[in-house]
C-alpha positions as CSV (number, residue, x, y, z in Angstrom):
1,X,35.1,-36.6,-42.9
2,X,33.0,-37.7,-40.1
3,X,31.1,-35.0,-37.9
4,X,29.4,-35.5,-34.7
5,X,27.2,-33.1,-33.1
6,X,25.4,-33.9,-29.8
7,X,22.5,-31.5,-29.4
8,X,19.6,-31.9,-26.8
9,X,16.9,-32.6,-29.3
10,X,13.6,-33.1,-27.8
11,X,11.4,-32.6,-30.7
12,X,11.0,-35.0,-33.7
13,X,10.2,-31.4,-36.2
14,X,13.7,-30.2,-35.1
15,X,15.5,-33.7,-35.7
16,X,13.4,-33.5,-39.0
17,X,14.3,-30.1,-40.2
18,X,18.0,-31.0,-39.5
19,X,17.6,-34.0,-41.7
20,X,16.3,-31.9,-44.5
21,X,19.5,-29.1,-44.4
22,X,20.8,-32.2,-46.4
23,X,20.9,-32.1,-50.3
24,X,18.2,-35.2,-50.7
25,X,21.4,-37.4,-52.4
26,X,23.4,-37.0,-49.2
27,X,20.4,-37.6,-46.2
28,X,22.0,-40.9,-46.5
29,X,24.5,-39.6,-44.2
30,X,23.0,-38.7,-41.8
31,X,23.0,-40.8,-38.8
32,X,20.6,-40.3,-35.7
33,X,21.9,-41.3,-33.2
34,X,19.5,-41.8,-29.8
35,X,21.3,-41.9,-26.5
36,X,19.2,-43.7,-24.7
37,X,18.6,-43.2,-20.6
38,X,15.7,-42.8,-18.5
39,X,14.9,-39.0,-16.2
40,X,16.1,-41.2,-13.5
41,X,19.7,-41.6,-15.4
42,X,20.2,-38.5,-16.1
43,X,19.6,-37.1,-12.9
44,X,22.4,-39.4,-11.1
45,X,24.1,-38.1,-13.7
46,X,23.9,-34.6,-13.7
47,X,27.2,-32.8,-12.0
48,X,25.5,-29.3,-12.3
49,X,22.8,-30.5,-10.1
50,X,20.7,-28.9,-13.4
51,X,17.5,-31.5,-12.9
52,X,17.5,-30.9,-9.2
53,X,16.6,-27.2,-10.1
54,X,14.5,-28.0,-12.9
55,X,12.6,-30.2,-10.6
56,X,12.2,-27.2,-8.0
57,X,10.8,-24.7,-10.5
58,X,13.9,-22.5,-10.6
59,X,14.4,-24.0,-14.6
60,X,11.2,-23.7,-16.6
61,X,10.7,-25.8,-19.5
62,X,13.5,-28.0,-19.0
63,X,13.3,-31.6,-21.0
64,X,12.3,-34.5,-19.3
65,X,11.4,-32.6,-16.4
66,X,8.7,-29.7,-17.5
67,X,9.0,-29.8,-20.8
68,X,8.4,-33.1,-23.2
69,X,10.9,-35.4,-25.1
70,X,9.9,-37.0,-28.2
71,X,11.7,-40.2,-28.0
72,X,13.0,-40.7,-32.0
73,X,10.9,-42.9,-34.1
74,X,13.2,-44.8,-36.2
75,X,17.0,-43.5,-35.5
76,X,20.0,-45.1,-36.9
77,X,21.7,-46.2,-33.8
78,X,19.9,-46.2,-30.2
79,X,22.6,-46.4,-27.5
80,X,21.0,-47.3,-24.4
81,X,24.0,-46.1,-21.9
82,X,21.1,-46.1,-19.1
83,X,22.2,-50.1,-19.5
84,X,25.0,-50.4,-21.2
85,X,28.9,-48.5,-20.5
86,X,30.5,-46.4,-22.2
87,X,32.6,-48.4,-23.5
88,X,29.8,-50.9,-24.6
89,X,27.9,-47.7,-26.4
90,X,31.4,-46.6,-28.4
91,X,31.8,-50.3,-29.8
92,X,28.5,-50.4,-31.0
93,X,28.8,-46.7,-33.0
94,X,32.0,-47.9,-34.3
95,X,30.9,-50.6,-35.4
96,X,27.6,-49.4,-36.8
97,X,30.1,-46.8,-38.8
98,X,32.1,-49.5,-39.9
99,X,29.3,-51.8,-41.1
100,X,27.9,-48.5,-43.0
101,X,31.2,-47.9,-44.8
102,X,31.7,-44.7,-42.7
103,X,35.1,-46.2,-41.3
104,X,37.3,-48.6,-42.7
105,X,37.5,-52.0,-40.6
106,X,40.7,-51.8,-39.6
C-alpha cells in the first residue's frame, strides 16, 4: 500500500517529528518528497488569489510570504515543477518508486 499525503510543511522539526511516528524498522518508507518552486511560482499559481492577500497583510504568517520555509535538507525526491511539467515531475516519482521497489516496473 502506497500513501501520499501532501501537507504544507515549512518546518524541518515538523517533517522530523513525522519521520519519527514511524517504528525505526519502517522509516525506510518514508519518502520526502520536495516540490520544488520559487514565491514567484506559486503566486502565478495561486487560483484563490491566497498570496495576493498574504502579501497585503489580510493573511498573517503565511509561508513564503510572512512566515519562513525551511527548504528540506536531504529529501528523497525534489521535484522542481517551478521547471519542469507535470508530467515531467510524475515520471520522475514513478520512477523513483519503481527504482525503490515501491512499484513493480511494469
Amino acid at each position: 500500500m502506497i500513501v501520499l499525503a501532501a501537507f504544507v510543511s515549512p518546518y524541518k522539526e515538523d517533517r522530523d517529528k513525522v519521520r519519527s511516528l514511524l517504528e525505526a524498522g519502517e522509516r525506510q518508507n518514508f519518502i520526502e518528497i520536495h516540490v520544488q518552486a520559487s514565491v514567484s511560482t506559486c503566486e502565478e499559481r495561486d487560483p484563490k488569489g491566497l498570496y495576493k492577500r498574504a502579501r497585503s497583510g489580510e493573511i498573517p504568517n503565511f509561508t513564503g510570504i510572512s512566515a519562513p520555509f525551511e527548504a528540506p535538507e536531504n529529501p528523497e525526491v525534489v521535484l522542481n515543477s517551478g521547471e519542469k511539467s507535470v508530467e515531467d515531475c510524475v515520471t520522475q516519482l514513478i520512477t523513483h518508486l519503481k527504482d525503490g521497489g515501491y512499484l513493480s516496473a511494469e
